[in-house]
C-alpha positions as CSV (number, residue, x, y, z in Angstrom):
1,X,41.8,-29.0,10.7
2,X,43.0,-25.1,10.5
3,X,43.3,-23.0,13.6
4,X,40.2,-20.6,12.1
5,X,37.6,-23.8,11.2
6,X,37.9,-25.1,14.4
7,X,37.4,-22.3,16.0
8,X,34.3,-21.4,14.5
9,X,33.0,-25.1,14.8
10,X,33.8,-24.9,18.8
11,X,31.7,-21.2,19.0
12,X,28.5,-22.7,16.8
13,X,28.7,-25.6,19.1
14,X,28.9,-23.0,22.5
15,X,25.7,-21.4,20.6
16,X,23.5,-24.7,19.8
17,X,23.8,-25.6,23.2
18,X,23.6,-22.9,25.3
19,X,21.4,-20.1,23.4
20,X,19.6,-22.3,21.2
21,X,18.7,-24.9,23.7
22,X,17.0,-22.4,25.8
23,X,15.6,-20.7,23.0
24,X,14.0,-24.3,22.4
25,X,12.9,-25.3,26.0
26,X,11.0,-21.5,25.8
27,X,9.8,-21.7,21.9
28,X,10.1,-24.6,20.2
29,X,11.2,-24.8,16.6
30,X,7.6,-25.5,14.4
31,X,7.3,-29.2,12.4
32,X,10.4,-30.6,11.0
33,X,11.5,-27.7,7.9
34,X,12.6,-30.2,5.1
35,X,14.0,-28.9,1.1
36,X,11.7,-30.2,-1.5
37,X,13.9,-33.4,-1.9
38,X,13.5,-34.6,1.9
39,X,17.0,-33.5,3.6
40,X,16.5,-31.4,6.4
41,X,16.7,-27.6,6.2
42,X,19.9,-26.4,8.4
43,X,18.8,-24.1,11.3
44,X,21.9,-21.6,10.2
45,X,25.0,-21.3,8.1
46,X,28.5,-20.0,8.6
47,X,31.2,-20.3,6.9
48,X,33.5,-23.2,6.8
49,X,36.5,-21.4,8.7
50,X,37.3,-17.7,10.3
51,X,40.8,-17.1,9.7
52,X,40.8,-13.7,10.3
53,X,39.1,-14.3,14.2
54,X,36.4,-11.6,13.2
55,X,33.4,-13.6,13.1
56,X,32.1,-13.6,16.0
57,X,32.8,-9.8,16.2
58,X,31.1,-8.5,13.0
59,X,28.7,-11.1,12.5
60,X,27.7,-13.3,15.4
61,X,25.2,-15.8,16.4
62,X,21.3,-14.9,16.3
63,X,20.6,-14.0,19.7
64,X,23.8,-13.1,20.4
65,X,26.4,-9.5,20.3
66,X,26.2,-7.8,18.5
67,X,22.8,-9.0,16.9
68,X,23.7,-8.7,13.2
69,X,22.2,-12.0,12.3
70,X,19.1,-11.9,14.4
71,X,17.4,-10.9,18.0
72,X,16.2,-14.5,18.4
73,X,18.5,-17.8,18.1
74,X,16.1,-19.7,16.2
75,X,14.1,-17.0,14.8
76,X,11.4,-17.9,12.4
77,X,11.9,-21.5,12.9
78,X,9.9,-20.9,16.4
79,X,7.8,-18.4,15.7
80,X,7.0,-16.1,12.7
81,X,7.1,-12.4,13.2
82,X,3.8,-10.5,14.0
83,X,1.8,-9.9,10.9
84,X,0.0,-6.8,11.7
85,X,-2.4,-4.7,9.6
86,X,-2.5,-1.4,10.0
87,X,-6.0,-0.2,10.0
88,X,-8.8,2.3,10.8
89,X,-11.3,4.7,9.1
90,X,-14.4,6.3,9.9
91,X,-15.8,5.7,13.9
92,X,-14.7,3.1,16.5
93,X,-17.4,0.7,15.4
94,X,-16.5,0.7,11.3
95,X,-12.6,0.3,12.6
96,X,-13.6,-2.6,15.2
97,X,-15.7,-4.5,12.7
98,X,-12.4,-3.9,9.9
99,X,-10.4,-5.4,12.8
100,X,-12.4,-8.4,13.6
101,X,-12.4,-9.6,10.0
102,X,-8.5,-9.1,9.9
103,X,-8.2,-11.7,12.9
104,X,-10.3,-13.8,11.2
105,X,-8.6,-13.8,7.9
106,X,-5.3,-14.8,9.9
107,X,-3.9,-11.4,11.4
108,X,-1.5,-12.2,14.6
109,X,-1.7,-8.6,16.0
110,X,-3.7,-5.4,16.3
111,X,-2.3,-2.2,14.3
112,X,-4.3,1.0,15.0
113,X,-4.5,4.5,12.7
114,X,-5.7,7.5,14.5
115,X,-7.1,10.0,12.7
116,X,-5.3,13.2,12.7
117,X,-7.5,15.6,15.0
118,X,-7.0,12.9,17.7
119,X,-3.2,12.6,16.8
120,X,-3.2,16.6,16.6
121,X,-5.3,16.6,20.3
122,X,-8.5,18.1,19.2
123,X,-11.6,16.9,19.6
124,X,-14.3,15.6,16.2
125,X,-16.0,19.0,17.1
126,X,-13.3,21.3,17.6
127,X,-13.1,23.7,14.1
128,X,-9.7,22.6,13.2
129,X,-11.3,19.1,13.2
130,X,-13.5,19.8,10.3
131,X,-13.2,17.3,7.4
132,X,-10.8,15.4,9.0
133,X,-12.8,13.2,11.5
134,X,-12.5,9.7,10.7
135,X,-10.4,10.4,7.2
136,X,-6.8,9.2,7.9
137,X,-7.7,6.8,10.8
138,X,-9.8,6.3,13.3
139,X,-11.3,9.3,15.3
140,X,-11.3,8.8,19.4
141,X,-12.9,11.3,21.3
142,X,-13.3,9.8,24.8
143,X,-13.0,6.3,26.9
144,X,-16.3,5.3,25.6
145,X,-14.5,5.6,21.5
146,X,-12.1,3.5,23.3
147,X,-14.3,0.7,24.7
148,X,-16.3,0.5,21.1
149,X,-12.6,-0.2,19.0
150,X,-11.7,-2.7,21.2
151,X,-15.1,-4.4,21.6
152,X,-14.8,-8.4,21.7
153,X,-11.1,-8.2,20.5
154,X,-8.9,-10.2,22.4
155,X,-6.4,-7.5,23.8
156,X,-5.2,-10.2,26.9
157,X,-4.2,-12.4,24.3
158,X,-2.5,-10.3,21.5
159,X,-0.7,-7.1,20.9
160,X,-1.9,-4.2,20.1
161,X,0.3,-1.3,18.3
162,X,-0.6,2.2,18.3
163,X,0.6,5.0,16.0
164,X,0.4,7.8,18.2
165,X,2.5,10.3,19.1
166,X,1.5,13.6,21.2
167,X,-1.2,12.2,22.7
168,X,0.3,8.7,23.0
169,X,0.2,9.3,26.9
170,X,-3.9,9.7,26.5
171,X,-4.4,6.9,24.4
172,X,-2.4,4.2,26.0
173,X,-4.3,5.2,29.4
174,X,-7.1,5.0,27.4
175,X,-6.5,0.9,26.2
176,X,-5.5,0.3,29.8
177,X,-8.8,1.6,30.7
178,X,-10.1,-0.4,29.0
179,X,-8.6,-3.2,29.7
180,X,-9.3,-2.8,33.8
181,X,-12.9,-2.6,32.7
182,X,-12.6,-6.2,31.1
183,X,-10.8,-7.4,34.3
184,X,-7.4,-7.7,32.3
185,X,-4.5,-7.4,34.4
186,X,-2.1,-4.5,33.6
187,X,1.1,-6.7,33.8
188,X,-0.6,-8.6,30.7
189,X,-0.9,-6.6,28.4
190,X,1.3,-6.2,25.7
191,X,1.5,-3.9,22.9
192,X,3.7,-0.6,21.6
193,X,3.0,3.3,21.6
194,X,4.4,4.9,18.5
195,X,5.3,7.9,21.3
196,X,8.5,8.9,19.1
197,X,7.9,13.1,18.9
198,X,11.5,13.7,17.5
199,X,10.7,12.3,13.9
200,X,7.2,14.3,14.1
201,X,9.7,17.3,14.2
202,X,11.7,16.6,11.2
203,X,9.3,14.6,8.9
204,X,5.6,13.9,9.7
205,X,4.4,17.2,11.7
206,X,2.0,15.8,14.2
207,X,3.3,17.6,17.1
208,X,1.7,19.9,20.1
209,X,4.2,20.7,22.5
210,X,7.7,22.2,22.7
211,X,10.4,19.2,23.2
212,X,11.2,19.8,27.0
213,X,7.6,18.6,28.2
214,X,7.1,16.3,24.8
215,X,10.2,14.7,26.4
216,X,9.5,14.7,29.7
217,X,5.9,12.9,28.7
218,X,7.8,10.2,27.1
219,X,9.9,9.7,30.1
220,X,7.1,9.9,32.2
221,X,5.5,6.9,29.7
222,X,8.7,5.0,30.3
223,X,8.9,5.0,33.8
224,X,4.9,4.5,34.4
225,X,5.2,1.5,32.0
226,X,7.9,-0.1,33.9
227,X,6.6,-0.4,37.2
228,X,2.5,-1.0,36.1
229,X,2.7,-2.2,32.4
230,X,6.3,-4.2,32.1
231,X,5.3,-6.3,28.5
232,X,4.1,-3.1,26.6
233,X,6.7,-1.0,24.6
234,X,7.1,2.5,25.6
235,X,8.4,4.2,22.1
236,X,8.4,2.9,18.2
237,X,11.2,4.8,17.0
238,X,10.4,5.6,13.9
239,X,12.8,5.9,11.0
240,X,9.9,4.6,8.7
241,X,8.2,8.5,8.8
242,X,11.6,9.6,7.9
243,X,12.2,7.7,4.5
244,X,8.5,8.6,3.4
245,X,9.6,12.0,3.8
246,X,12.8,11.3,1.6
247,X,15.2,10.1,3.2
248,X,18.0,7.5,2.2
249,X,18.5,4.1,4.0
250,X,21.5,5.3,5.9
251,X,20.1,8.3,6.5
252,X,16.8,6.1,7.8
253,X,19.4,4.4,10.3
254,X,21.5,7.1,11.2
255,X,18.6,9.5,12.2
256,X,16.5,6.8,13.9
257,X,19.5,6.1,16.0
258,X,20.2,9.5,16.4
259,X,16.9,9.6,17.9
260,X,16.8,6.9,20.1
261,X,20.1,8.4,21.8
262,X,18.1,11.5,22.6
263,X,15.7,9.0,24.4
264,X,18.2,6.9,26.1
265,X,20.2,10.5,28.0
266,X,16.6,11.9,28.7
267,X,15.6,8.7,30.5
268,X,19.1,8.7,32.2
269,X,18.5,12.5,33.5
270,X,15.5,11.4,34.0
271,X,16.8,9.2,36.8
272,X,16.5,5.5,35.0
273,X,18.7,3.3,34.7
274,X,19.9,1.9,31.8
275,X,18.7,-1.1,31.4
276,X,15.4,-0.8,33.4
277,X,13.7,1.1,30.4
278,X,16.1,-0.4,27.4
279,X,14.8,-3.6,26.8
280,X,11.5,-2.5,26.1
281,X,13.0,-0.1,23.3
282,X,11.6,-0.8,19.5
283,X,12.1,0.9,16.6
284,X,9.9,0.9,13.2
285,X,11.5,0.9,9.8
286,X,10.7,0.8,6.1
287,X,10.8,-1.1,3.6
288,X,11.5,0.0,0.0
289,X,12.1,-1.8,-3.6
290,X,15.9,-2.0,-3.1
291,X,15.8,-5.2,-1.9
292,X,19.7,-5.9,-1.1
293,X,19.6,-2.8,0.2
294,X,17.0,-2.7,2.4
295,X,18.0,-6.5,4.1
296,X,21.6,-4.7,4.4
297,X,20.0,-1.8,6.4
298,X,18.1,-3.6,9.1
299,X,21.3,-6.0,9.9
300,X,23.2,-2.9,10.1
301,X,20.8,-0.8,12.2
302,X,21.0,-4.4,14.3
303,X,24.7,-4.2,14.7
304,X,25.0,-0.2,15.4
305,X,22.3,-0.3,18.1
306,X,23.6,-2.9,20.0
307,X,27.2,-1.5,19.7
308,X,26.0,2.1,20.9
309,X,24.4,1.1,24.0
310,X,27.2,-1.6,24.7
311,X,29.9,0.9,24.1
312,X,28.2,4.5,25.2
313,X,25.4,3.8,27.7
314,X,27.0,1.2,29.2
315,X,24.1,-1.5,29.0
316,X,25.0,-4.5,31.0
317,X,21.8,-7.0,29.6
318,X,22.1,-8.4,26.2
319,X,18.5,-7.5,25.9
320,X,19.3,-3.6,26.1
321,X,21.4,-4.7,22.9
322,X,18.9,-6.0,20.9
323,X,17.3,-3.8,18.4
324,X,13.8,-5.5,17.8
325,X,11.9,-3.8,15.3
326,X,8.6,-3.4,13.2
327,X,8.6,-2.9,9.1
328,X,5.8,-1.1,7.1
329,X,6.0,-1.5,3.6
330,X,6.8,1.9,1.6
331,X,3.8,4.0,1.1
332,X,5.7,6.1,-0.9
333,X,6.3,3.9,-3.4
334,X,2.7,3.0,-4.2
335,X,1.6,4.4,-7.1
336,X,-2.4,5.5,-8.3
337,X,-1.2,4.1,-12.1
338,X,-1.5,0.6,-12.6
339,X,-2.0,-0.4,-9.2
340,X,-1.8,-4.0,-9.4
341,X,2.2,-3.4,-9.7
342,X,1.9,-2.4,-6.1
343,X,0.9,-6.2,-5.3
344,X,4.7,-7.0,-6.5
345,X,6.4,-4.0,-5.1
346,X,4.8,-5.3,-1.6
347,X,5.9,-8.7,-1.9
348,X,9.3,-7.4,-2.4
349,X,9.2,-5.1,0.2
350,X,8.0,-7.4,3.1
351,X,10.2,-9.9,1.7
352,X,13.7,-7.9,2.2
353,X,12.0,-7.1,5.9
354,X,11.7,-11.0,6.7
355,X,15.2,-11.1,5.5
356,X,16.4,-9.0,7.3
357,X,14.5,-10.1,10.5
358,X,11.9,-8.0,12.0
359,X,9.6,-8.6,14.3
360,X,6.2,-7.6,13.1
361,X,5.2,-6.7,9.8
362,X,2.7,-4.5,8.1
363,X,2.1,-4.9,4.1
364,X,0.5,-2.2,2.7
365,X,-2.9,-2.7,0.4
366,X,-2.9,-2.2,-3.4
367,X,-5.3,0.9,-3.7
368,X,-3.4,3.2,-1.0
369,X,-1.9,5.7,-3.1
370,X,-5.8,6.1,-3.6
371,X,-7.9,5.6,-0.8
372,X,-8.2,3.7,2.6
373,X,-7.9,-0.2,1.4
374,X,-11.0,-2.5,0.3
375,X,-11.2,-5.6,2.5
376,X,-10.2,-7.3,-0.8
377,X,-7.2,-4.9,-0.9
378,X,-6.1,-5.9,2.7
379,X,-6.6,-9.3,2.7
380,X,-4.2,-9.4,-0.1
381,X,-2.1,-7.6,1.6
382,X,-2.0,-10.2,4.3
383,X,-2.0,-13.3,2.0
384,X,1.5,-11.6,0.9
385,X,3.0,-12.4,4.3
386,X,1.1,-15.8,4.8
387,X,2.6,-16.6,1.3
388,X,5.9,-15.9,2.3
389,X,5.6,-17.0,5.5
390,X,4.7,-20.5,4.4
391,X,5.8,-21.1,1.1
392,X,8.6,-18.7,0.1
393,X,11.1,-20.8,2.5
394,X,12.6,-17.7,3.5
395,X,11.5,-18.4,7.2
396,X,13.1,-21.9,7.4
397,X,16.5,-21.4,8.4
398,X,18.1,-17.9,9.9
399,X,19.7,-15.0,8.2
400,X,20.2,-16.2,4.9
401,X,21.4,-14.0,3.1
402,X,24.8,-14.0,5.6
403,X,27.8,-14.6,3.6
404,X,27.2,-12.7,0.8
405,X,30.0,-10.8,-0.5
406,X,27.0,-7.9,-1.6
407,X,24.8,-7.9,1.3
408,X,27.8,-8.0,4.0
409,X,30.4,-5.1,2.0
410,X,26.7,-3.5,1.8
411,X,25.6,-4.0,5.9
412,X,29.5,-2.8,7.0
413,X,28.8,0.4,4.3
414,X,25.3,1.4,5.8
415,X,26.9,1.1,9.4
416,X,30.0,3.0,8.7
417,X,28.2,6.4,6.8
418,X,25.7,6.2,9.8
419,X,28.1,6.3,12.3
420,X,29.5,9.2,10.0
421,X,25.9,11.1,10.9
422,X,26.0,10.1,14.7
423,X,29.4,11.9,14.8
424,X,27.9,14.4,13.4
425,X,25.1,15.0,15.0
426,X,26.6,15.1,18.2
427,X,29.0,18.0,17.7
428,X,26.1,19.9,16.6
429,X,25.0,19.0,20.4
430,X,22.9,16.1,20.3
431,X,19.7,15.3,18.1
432,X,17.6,18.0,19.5
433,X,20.1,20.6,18.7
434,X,20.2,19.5,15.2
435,X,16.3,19.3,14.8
436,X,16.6,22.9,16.0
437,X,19.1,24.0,13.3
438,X,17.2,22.3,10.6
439,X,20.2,20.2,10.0
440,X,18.1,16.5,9.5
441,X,15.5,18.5,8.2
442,X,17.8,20.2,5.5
443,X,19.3,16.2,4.9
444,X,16.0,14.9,4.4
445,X,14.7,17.8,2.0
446,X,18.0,17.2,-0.4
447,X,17.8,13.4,-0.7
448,X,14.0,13.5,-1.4
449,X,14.6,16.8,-4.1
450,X,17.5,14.2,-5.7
451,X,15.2,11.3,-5.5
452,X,12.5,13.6,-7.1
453,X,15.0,14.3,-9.8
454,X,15.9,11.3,-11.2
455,X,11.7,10.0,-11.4
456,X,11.2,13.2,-13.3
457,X,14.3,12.9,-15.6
458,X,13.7,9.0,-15.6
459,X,17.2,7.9,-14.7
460,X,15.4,6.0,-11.7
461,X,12.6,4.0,-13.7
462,X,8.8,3.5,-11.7
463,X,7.1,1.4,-13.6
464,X,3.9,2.5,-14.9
465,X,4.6,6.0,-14.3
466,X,7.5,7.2,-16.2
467,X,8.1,4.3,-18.3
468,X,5.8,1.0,-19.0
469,X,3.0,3.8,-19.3
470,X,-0.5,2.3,-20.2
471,X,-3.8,4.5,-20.5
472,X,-6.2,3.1,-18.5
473,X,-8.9,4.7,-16.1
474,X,-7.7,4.5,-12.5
475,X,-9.6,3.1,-9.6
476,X,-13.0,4.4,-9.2
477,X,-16.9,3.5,-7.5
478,X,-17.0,0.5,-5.6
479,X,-13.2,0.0,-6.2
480,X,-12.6,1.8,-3.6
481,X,-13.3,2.7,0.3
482,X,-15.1,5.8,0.7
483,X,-15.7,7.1,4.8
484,X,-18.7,8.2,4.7
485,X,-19.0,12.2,5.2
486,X,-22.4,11.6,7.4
487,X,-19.6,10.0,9.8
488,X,-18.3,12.8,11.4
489,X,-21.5,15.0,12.0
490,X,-22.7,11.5,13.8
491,X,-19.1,11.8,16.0
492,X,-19.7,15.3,17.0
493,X,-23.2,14.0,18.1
494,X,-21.9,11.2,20.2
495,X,-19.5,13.6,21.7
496,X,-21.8,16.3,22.2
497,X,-24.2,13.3,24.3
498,X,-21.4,12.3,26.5
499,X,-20.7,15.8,27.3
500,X,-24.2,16.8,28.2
501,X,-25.8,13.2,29.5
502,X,-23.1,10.4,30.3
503,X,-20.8,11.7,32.1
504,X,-20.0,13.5,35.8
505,X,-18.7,16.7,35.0
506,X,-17.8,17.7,38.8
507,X,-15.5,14.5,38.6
508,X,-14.7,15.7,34.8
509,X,-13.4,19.1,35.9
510,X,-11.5,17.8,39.2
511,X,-9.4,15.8,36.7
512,X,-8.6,18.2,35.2
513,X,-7.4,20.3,37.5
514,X,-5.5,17.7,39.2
515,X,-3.4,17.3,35.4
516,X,-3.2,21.0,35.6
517,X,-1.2,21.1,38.8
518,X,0.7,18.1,38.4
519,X,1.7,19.6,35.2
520,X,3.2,22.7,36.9
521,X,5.2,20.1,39.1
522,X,7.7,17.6,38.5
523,X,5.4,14.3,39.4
524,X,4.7,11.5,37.0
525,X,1.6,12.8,34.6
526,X,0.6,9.4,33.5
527,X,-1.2,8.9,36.8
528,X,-3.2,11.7,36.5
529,X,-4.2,11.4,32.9
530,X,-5.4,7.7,33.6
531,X,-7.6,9.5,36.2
532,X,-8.9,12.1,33.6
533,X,-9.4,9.5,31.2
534,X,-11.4,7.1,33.6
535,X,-13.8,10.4,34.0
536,X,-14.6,10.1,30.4
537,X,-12.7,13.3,30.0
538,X,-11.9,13.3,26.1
539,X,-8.3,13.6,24.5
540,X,-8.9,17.2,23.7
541,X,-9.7,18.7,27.0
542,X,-6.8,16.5,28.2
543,X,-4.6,18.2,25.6
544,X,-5.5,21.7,26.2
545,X,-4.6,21.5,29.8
546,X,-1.1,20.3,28.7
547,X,-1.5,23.1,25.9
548,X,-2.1,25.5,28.4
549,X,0.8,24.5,31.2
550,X,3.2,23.7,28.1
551,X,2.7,26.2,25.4
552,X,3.0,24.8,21.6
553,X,5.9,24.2,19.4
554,X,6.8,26.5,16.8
555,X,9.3,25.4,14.6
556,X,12.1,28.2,14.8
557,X,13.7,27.7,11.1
């Protein structure tokens, strides 16, 4: 027996019965995985020897530095990833009813939209609302909007994901709220805050404040979560916002991660430590057609994470390492022409993200590049990841696609031209300096024109759109969801009720004013807004306060 097969044989057999076995006394592996012909289905494969000694340095064991072939030893085997649906429309009771029949078609977690005057901090009746209550997600005014969209839904039991951002402070003391009123301890809850403001900057433009106080809100978040909620997730952050806008998949990596450093230093000034706030870190990706690619991408992102906060921050727990992450399927690459294609582009799509091993998983509905999705159109959506789930076989053993000649030359490629960005970024002085200079902006912008480019001169082929073409009428009538427009006159009603009727507005305004002064400090806010909140204050007046004492951003480009 060589030098580099016995080696490796000695490492896999340190793994099986070290992180394996506990991974097994915690999870167990599900009913015995077997190939069609009856022999077993191996848990993982290496290769036969390691000659070089650089195995266990570029590649691993799941579970193990640096991460490349999984967070978990056993992955799937024990437990699939979260299959989460992304949904809400219209008020708190249309989006609670929309949620209850997704648990009961065989959803694993809660995923909630917001609609964008709550994401922007303005109230259903505030003017800049106007035509936009209840379009995009879910409109929450108040505690009580709160108590209706989680109304019978087992939030002790199951995660709940929020994609919020500058008001992710309000709405996560909002669910806890909630969750005191249903006698729910805090330390059980568990669930993630999108709460990443950086990549509202550069590609989805849902922001309020200037980055000093958006920053030190997240901060705030992070601490206040570790000491009274220690199983949610602070921060998503997001690269998925970032390739909708256009960018590439290492430029998806590279400014995620560029990101997440920003983070990491302003919870260090901050006074954290390391790796008090880092294993709660998560991330949220894309997934586009590419499907090599994409599977290259997240081992990648895997590996670079969990060498950066080895290497720079210092993190002594293997969990600070781990990159654990959620995958949406590309909206972008839905398309209103023949939308039945999108079916397959999904299934590809969520099947390079079990691949490449997330964590939870959204697959986006057929009809989206048109309208909210049908119930039909989501439960589609969800029978995509059932079907892979149990009967693609791509669950049954871990990381395989490891070994291939493409997918690892592709994974070292991704890592190396991000690591070219990092470098980049940080002589320009960091991530915020070079949101300020337009840099990832400016990055973003080009890739998407170039993208754009090839689709119009059809060098890069969509199906259906500038080749394949059909003439056919698109979706239409009952095809599709419609929010009803009587919807948000009813909101403004509700809110103008709870104003006026419901609620103590001495205890209201002394809320208030307590955020106001805090504000002006240098205390923790999150205290103070859970107060506001539990005075049935709503997200707008909360906002304003932090409008007033923070003053808006205005990009300076």
């Amino acid at each position: 027996m060589s030098e580099g097969k016995k080696n490796l044989e000695e490492q896999k057999q340190a793994w099986e019965s070290n992180a394996v076995e506990a991974s097994l006394k915690r999870i167990p592996e599900r009913v015995s995985l077997q190939h069609s012909w009856g022999a077993p289905v191996e848990r993982l494969h290496t290769p036969t020897e390691d000659p070089q000694g650089t195995y266990e340095e570029q590649l691993g064991f799941p579970g193990e530095y640096p991460f490349t072939r999984g967070v978990q030893p056993t992955m799937y085997r024990s437990r699939f990833w979260t299959m989460r649906q992304y949904a809400g429309f219209g008020n708190a009771k249309e989006t609670n009813e929309r949620f209850h029949y997704l648990l009961k078609s065989g959803q694993t977690g809660l995923s909630v939209a917001f609609d964008l005057p709550t994401q922007m901090g303005y109230d259903s009746d505030h003017p800049m609302a106007r035509g936009e209550v209840g379009r995009t997600g879910v409109a929450i005014d108040s505690l009580k909007d709160m108590e209706t969209l989680l109304d019978g839904l087992p939030i002790g039991k199951i995660s709940t994901s929020m994609t919020i951002n500058s008001t992710a402070s309000v709405l996560l003391c909002m669910y806890i709220a909630v969750a005191e009123k249903q006698g729910i301890p805090w330390d059980q809850l568990r669930g993630t805050i999108q709460n990443d403001i950086l990549k509202e900057y550069v590609a989805r433009g849902t922001y309020i404040y200037p980055p000093a106080p958006s920053m030190r809100l997240i901060t705030d978040i992070f601490a206040f979560c570790r000491e009274q909620v220690p199983r949610w997730n602070p921060i998503s952050i997001s690269g998925y916002h970032i390739r909708e806008a256009g960018a590439t998949a290492v430029q998806e990596v590279a400014f995620t991660l560029a990101h997440a450093i920003a983070y990491v230093e302003a919870a260090l000034e901050a006074g954290l430590e390391v790796d008090q706030f880092a294993p709660r870190l998560s991330f949220f990706f894309a997934a586009q057609n590419d499907l090599l690619e994409e599977v290259s991408k997240f081992r990648a992102a895997r590996r670079l994470w969990a060498r950066l906060m080895k290497n720079r921050f210092g993190a002594k727990l293997a969990k600070s390492c781990k990159l654990r992450f959620h995958t949406q399927t590309a909206g972008v690459t839905l398309t209103a022409q023949q939308p039945e294609n999108n079916i397959v582009r999904v299934a590809i799509q969520a099947l390079s993200a079990v691949l490449g091993g997330t964590q939870s998983l959204h697959t986006n509905s057929l009809d989206e590049a048109i309208a909210l999705p049908t119930e039909r159109s989501a439960r589609i959506a969800l029978r995509t990841q059932q079907i892979i789930a149990h009967e693609s076989g791509a669950a049954q053993t871990v990381d395989p696609l490891a070994g291939s000649y493409y997918v690892e030359s592709l994974t070292d490629q991704i890592e190396e031209l991000a690591n070219e960005y990092l470098d980049k970024i940080d002589q320009m002085g960091g991530a915020i300096k070079a949101i300020e200079a337009g840099f990832i902006q400016d990055e973003i912008a080009q890739s998407a024109y170039t993208l754009q480019k090839q689709i119009e001169n059809t060098s890069r082929v969509v199906v259906g759109v500038n080749d394949f073409i059909t003439e056919e009428p698109p979706l239409s009538g009952e095809q599709i969801l419609r929010v009803d427009p009587a919807g948000e006159q009813a909101q403004v009603e509700a809110l103008a009720t709870l104003r006026n009727q419901e609620r103590n507005q001495d205890a209201v305004e002394k809320a208030l004013q307590d955020l106001s002064e805090a504000a002006k400090g240098e205390q923790n806010l999150l205290p103070f807004i859970l107060s506001a909140v539990k005075t049935y204050a709503t997200v707008g007046e909360i906002s304003d306060i932090l409008r007033k004492e923070f003053g808006i951003h205005r990009p300076s480009f």
